[in-house]
DSSP file (Angstrom, degrees, kcal/mol; ACC not computed):
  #  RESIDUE AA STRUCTURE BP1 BP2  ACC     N-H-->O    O-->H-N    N-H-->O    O-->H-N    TCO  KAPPA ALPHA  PHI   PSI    X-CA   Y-CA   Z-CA
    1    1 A X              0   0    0      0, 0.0     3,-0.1     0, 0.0    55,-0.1   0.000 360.0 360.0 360.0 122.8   37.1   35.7   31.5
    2    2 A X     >  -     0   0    0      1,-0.1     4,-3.9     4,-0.0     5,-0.1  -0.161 360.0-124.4 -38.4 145.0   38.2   36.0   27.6
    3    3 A X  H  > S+     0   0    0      2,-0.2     4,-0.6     1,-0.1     5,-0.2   0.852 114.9  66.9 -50.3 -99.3   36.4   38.6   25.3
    4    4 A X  H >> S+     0   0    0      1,-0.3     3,-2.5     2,-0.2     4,-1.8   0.303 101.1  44.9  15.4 -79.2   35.7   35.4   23.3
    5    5 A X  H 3> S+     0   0    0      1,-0.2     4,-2.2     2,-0.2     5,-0.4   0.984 112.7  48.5 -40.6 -68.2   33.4   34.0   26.1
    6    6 A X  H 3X S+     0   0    0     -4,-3.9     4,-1.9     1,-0.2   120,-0.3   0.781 112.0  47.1 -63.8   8.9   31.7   36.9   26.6
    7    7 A X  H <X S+     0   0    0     -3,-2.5     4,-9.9    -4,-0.6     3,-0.5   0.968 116.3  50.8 -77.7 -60.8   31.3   37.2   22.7
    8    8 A X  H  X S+     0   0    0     -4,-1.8     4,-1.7     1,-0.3    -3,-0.1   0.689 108.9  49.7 -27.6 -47.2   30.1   33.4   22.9
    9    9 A X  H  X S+     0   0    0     -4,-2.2     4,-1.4     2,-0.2    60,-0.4   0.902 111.2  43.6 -75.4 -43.8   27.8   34.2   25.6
   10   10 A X  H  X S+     0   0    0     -4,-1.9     4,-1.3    -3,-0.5    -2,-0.2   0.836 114.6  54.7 -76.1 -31.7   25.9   37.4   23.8
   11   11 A X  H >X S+     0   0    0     -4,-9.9     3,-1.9     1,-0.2     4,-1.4   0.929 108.3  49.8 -62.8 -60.8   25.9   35.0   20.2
   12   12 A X  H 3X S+     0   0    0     -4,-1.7     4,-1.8     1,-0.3    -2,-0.2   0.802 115.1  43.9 -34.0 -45.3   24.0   32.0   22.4
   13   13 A X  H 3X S+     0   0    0     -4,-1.4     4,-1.0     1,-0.2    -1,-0.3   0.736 116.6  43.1-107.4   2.9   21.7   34.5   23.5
   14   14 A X  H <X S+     0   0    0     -3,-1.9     4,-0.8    -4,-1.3    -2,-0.2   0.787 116.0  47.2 -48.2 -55.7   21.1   36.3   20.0
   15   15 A X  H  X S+     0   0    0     -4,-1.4     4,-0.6     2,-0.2    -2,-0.2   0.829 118.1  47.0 -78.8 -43.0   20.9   32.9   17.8
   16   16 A X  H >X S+     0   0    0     -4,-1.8     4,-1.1    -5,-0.4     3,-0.8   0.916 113.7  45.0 -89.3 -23.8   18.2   31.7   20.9
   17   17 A X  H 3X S+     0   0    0     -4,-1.0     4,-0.7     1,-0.2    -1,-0.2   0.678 109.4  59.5 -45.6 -39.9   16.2   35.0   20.8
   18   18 A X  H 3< S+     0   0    0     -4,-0.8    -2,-0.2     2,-0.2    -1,-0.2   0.751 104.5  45.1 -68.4 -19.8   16.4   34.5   17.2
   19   19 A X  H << S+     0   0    0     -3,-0.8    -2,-0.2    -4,-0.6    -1,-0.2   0.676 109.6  58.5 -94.2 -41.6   14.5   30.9   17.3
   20   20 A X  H  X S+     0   0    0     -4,-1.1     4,-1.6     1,-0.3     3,-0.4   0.730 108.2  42.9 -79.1 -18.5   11.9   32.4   19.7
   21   21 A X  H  X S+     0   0    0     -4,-0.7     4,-0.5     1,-0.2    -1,-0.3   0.714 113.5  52.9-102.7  -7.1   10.9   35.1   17.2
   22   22 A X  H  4 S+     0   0    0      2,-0.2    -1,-0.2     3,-0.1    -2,-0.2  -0.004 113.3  41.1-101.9  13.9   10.9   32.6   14.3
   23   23 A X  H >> S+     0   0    0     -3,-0.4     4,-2.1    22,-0.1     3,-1.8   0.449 112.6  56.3-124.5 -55.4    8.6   30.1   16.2
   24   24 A X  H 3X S+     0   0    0     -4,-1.6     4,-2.3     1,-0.2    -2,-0.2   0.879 108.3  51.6 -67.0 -20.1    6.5   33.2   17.4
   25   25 A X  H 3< S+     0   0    0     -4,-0.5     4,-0.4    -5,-0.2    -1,-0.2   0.802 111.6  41.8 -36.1 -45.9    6.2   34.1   13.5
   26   26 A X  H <4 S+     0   0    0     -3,-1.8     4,-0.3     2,-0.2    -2,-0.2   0.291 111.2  57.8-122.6  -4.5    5.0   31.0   12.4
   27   27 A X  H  < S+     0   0    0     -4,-2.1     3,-0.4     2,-0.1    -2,-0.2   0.862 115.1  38.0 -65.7 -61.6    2.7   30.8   15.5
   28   28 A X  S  < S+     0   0    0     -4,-2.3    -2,-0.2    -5,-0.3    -3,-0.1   0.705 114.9  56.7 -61.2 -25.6    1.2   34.0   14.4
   29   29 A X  S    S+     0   0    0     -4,-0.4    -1,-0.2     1,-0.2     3,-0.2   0.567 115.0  37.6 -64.3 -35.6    1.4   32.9   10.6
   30   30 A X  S >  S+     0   0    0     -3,-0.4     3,-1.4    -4,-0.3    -1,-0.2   0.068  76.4 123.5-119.0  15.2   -0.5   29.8   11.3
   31   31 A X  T 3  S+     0   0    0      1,-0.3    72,-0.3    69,-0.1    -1,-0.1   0.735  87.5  35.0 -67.0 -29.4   -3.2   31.2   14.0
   32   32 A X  T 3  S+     0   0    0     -3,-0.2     2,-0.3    68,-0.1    -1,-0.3   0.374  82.4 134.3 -95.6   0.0   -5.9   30.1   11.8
   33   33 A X    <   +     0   0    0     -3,-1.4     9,-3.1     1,-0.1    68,-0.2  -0.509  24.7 175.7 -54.5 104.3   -4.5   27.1   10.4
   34   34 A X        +     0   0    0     -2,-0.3     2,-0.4     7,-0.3    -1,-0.1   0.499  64.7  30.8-108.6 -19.3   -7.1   24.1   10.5
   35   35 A X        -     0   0    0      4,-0.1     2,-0.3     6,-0.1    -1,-0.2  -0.961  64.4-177.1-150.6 141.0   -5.2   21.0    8.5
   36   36 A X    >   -     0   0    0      4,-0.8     3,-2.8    -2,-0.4     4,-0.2  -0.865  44.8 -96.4-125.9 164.4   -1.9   20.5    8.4
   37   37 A X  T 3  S+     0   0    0      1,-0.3     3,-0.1    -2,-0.3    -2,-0.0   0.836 125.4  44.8 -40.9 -40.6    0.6   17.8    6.6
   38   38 A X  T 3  S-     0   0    0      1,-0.2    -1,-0.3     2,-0.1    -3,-0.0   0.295 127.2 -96.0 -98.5  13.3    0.6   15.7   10.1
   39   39 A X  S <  S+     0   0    0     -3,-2.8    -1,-0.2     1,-0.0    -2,-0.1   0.467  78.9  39.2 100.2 115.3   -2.9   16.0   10.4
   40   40 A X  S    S-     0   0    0     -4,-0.2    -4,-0.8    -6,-0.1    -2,-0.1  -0.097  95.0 -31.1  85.0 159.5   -5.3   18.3   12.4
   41   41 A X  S    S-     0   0    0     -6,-0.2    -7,-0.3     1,-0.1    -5,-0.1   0.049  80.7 -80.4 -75.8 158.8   -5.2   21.9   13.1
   42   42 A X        -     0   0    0     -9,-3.1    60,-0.4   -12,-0.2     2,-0.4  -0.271  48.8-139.2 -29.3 129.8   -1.7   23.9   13.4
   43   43 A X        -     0   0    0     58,-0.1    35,-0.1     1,-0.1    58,-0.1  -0.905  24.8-105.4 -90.7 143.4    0.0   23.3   17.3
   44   44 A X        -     0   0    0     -2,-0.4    33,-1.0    58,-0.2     2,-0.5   0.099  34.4-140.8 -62.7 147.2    1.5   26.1   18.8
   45   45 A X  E     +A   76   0A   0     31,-0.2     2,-0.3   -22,-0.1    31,-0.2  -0.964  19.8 179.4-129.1 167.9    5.4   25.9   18.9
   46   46 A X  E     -A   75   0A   0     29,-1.3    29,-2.9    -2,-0.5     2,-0.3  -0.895  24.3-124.5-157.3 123.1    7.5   27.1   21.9
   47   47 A X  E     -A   74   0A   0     27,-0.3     2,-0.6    -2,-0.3    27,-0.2  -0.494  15.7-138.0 -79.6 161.6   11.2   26.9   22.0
   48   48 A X  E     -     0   0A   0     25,-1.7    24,-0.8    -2,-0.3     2,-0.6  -0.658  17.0-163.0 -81.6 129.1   12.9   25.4   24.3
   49   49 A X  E     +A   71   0A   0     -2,-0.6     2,-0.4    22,-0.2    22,-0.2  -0.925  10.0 171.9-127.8 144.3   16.2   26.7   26.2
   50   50 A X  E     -A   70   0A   0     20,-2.6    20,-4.5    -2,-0.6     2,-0.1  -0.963  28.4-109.8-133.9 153.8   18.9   25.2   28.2
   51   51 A X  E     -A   69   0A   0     -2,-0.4     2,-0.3    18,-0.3    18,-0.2  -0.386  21.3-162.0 -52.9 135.0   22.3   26.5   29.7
   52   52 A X  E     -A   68   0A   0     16,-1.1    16,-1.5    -2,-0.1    15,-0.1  -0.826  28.2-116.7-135.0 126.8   26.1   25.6   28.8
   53   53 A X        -     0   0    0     -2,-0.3    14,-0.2    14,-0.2    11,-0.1  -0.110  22.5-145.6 -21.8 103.3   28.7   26.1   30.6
   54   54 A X        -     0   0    0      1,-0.1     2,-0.2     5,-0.1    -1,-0.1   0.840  40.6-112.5 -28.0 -58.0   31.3   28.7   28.9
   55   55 A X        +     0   0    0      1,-0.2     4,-0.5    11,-0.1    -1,-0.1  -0.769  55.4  71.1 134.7 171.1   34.7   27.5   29.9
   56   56 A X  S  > S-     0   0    0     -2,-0.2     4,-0.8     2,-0.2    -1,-0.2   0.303  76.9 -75.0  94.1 129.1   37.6   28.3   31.8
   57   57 A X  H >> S+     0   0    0      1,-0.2     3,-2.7     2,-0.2     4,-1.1   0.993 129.1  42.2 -70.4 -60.1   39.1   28.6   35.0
   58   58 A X  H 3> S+     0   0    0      1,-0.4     4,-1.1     2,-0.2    -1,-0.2   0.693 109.5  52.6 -32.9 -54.3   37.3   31.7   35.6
   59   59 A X  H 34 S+     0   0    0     -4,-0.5    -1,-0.4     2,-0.3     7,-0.2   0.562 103.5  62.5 -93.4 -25.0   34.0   30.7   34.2
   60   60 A X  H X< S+     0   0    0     -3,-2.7     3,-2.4    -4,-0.8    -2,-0.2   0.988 101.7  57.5 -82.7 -49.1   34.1   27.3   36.8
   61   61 A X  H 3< S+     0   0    0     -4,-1.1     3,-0.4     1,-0.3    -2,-0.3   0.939 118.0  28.3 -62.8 -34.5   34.2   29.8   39.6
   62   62 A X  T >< S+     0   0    0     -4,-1.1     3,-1.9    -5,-0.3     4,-0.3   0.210  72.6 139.0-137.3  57.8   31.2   31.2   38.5
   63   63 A X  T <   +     0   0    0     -3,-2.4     3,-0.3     1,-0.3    -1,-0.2   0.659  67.1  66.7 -46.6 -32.3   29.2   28.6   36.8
   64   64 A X  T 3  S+     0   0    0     -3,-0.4    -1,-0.3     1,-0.3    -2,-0.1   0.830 120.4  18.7 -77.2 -32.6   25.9   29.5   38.2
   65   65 A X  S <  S+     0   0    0     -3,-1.9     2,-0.6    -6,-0.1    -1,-0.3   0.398 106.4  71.4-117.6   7.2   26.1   32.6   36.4
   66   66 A X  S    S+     0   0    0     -3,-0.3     2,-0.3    -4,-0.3   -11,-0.1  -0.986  73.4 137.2-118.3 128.7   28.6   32.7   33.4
   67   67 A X        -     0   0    0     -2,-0.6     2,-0.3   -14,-0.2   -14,-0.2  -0.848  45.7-142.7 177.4 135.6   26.3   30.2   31.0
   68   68 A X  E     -A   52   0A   0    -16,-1.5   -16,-1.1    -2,-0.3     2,-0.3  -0.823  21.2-137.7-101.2 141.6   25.5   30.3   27.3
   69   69 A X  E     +A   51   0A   0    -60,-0.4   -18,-0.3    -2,-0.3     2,-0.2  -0.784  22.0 174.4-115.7 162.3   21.9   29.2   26.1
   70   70 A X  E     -A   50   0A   0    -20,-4.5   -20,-2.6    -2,-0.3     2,-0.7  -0.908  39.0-101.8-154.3 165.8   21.0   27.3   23.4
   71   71 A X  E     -A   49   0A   0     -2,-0.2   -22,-0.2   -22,-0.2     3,-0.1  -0.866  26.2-167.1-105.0 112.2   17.7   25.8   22.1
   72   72 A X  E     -     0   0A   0    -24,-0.8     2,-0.4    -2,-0.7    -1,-0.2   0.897  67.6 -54.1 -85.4 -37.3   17.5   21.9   23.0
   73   73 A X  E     -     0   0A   0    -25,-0.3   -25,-1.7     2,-0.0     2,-0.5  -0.996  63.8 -82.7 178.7 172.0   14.6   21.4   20.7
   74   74 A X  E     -A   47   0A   0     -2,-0.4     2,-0.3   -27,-0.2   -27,-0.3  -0.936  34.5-149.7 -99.2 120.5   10.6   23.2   20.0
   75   75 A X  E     -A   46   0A   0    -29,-2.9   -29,-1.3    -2,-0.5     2,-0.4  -0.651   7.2-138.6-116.2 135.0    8.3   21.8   22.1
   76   76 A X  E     -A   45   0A   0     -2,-0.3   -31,-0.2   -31,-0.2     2,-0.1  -0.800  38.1-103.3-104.6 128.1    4.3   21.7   20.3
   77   77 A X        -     0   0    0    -33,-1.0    25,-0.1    -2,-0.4   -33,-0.1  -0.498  24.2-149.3 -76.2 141.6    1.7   22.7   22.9
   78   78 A X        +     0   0    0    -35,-0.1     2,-0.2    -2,-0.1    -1,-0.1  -0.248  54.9 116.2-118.4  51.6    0.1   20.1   24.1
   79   79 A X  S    S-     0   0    0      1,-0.4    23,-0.1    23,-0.1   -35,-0.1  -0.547  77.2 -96.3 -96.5 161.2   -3.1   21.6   25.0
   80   80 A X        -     0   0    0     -2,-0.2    -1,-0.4     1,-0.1     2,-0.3  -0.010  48.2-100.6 -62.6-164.6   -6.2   20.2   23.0
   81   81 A X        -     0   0    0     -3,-0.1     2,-0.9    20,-0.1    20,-0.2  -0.790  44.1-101.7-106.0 160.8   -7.1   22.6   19.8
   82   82 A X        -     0   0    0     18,-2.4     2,-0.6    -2,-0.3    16,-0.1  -0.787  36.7-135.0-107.0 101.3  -10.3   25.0   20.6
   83   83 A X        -     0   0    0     -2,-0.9     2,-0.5    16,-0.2    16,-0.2  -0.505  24.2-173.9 -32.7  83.1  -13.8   23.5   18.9
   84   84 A X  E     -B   98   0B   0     14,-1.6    14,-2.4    -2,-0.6     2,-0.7  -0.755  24.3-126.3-102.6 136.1  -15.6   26.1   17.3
   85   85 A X  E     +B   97   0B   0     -2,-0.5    12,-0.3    12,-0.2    11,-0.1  -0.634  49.3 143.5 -74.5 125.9  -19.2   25.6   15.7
   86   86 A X    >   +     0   0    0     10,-3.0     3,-2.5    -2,-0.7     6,-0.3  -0.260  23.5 179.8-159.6  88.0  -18.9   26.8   12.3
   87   87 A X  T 3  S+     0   0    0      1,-0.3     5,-0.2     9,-0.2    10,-0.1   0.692  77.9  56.5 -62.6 -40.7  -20.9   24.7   10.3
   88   88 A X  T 3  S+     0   0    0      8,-0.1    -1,-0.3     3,-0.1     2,-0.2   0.548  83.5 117.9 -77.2  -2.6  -20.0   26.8    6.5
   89   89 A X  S X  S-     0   0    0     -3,-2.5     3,-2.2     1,-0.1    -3,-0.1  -0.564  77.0-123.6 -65.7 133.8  -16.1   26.1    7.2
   90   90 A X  T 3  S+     0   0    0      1,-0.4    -1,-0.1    -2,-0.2    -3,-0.0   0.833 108.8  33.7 -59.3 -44.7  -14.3   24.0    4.7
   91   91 A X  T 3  S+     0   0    0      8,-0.1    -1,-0.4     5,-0.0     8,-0.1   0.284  80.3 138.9-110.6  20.9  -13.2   21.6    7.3
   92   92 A X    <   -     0   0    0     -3,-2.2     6,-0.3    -6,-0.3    -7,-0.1  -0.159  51.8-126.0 -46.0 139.0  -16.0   21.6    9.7
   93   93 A X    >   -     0   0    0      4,-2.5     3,-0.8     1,-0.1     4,-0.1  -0.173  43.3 -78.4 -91.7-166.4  -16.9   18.1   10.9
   94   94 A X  T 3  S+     0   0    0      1,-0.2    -1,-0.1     2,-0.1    -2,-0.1   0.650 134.9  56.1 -67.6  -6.4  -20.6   16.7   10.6
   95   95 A X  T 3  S-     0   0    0      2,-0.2    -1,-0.2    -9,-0.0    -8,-0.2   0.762 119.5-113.7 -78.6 -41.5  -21.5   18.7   13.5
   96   96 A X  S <  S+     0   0    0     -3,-0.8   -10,-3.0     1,-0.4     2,-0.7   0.657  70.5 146.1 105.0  21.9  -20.3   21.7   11.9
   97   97 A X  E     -B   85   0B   0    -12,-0.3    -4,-2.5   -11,-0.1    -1,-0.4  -0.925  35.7-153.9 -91.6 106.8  -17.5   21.8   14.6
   98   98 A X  E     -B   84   0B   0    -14,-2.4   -14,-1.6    -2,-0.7     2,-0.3  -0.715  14.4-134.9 -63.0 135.9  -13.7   23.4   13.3
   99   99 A X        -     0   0    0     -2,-0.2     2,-0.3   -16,-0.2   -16,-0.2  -0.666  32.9-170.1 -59.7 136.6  -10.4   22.2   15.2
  100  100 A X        -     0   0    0     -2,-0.3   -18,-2.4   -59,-0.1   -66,-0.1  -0.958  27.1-101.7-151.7 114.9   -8.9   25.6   15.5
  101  101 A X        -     0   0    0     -2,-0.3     2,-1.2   -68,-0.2   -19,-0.3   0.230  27.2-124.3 -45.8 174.7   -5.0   26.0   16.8
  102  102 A X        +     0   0    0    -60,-0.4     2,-0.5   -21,-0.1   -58,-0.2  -0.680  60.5 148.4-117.9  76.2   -5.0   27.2   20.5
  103  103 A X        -     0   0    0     -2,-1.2     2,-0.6   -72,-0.3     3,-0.1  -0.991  39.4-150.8-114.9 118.2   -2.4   30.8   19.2
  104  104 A X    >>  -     0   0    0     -2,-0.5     3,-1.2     1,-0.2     4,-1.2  -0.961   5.8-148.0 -82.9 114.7   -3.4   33.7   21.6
  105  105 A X  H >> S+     0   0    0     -2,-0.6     4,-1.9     1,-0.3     3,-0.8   0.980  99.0  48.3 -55.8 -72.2   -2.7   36.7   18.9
  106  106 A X  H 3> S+     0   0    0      1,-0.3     4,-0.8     2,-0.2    -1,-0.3   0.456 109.5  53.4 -64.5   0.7   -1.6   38.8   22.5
  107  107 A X  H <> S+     0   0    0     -3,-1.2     4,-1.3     3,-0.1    -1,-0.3   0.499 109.1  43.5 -75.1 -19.2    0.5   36.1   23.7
  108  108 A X  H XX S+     0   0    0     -4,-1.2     3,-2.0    -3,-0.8     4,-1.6   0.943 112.5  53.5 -87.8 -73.1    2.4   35.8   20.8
  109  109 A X  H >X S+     0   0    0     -4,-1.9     3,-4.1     1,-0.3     4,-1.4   0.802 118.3  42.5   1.6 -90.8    2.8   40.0   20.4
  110  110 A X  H 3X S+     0   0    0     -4,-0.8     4,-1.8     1,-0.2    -1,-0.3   0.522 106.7  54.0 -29.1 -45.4    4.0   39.9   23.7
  111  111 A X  H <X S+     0   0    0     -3,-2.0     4,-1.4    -4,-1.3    -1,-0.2   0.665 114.4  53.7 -66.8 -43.5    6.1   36.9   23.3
  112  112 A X  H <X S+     0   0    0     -3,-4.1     4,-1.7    -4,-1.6    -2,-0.2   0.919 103.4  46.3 -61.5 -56.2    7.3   39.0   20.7
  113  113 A X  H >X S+     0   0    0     -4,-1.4     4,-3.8     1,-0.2     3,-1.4   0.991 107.4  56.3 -51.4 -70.4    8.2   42.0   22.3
  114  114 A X  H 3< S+     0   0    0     -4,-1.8    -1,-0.2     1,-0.2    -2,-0.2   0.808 109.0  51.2 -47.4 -34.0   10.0   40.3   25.1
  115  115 A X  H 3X S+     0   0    0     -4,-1.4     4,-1.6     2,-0.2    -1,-0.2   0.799 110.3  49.1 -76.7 -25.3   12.5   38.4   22.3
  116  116 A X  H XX S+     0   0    0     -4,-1.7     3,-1.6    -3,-1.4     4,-1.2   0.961 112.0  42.2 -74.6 -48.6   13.3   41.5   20.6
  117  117 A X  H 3< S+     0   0    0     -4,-3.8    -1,-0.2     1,-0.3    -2,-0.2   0.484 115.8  52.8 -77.5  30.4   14.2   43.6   23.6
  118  118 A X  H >> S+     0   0    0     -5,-0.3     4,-0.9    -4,-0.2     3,-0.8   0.797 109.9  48.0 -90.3 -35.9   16.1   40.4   24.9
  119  119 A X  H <X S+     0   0    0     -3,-1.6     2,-1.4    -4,-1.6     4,-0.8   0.985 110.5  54.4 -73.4 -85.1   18.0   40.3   21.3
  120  120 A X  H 3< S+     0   0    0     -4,-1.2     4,-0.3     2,-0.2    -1,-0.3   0.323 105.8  51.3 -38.1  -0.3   18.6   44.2   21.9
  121  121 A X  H X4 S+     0   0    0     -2,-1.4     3,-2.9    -3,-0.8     2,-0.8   0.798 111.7  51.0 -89.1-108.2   20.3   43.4   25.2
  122  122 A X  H 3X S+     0   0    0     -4,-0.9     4,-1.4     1,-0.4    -2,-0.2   0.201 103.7  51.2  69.1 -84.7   22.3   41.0   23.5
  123  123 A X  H 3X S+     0   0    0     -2,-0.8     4,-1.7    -4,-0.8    -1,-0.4   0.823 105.3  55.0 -92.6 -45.8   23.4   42.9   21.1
  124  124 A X  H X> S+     0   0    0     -3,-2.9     3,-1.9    -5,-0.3     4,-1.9   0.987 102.4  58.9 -53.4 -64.7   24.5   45.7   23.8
  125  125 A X  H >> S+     0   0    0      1,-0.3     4,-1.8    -4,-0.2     3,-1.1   0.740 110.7  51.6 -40.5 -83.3   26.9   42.7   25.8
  126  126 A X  H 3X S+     0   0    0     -4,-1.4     4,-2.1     1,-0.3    -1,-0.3   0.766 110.1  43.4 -24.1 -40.6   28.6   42.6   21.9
  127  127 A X  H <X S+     0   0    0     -3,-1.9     4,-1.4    -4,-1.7    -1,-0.3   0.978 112.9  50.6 -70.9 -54.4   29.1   46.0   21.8
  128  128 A X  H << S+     0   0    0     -4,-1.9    -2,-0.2    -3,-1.1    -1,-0.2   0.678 111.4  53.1 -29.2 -40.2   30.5   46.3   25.5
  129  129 A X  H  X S+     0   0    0     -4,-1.8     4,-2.5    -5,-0.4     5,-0.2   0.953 105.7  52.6 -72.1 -51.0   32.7   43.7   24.7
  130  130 A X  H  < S+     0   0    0     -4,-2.1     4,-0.4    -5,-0.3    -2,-0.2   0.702 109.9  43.2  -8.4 -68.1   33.8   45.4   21.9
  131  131 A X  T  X S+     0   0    0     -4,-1.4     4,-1.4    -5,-0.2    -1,-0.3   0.504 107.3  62.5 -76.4 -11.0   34.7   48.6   23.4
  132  132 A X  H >> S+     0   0    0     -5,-0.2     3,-2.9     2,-0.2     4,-1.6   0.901 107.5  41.9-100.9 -63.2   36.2   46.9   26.2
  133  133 A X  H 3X S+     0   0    0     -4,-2.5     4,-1.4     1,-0.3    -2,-0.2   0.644 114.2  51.4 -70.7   1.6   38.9   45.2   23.9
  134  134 A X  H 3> S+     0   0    0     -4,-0.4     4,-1.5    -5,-0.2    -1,-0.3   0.744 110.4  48.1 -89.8 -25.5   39.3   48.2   22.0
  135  135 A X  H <X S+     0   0    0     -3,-2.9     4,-2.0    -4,-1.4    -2,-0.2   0.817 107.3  56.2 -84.5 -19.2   39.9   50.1   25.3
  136  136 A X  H  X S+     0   0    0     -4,-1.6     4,-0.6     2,-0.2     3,-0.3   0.978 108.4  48.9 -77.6 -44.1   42.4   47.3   26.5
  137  137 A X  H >X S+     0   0    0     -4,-1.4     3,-1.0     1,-0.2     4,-0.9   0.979 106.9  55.5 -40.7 -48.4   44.7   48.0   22.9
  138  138 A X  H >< S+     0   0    0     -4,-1.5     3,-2.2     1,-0.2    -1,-0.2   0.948  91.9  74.3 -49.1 -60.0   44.6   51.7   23.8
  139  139 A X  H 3< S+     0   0    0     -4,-2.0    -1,-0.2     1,-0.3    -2,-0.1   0.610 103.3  36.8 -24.8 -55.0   46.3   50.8   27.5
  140  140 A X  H <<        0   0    0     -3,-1.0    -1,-0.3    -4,-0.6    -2,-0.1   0.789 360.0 360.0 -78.5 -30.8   50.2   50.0   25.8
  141  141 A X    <<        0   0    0     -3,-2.2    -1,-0.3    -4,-0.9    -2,-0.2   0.370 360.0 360.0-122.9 360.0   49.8   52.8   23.4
């Protein structure tokens, strides 16, 4: 396997770590949001990830595990939105019922947590890689 791949492989999973903390942002950003442009309270976003294949003779032997991720697209939860009576809220319906996004504040944290230290793992393969093609120049010399 090329440095290259494995460079390839620790950007894919930096740039998809990156997507997931910028959806759990705007998850957390919007947790109280009750009207939006398309109508109805905020929905939840979740990215999505799939696998591709790196490349390579090397990399066909060992497709099941040499794989780059990418984000095929942000998926909107598709649980209802949570009905709360609160009859003095601007957008309360005649009942006095709010549509209220379905954002668990500690799912999102969490969500959070788990993307950074995935991006800091990551960021270590790049560094590994690094050093390993700096230790293969050193070899001749």
């Amino acid at each position: 396997m090329k440095i290259s791949e494995i460079v390839d492989i620790g950007v894919s999973g930096l740039l998809a770590q990156r997507a997931r903390m910028a959806a759990t942002a705007s998850n957390l950003a919007n947790a109280q949001t009750t009207r939006t442009p398309e109508g109805g309270p905020y929905r939840r976003r979740d990215p999505v990830f799939t696998t591709q294949s790196v490349g390579g003779p090397f990399a066909d032997r060992l497709s099941g595990a040499m794989r780059k991720v990418e984000v095929s697209r942000v998926a909107l939860d598709p649980r209802p939105a949570v009905i709360r009576f609160e009859p003095g809220h601007p957008d309360a319906d005649a009942t006095g019922h709010v549509a209220l996004p379905r954002v668990n504040t500690v799912e999102e944290v969490s969500n959070m947590m788990s993307a950074s230290r995935s991006y800091q793992a990551n960021l270590l393969v790049l560094r590994k890689a690094r050093e390993m093609a700096r230790a293969a120049l050193n070899i001749g010399g």
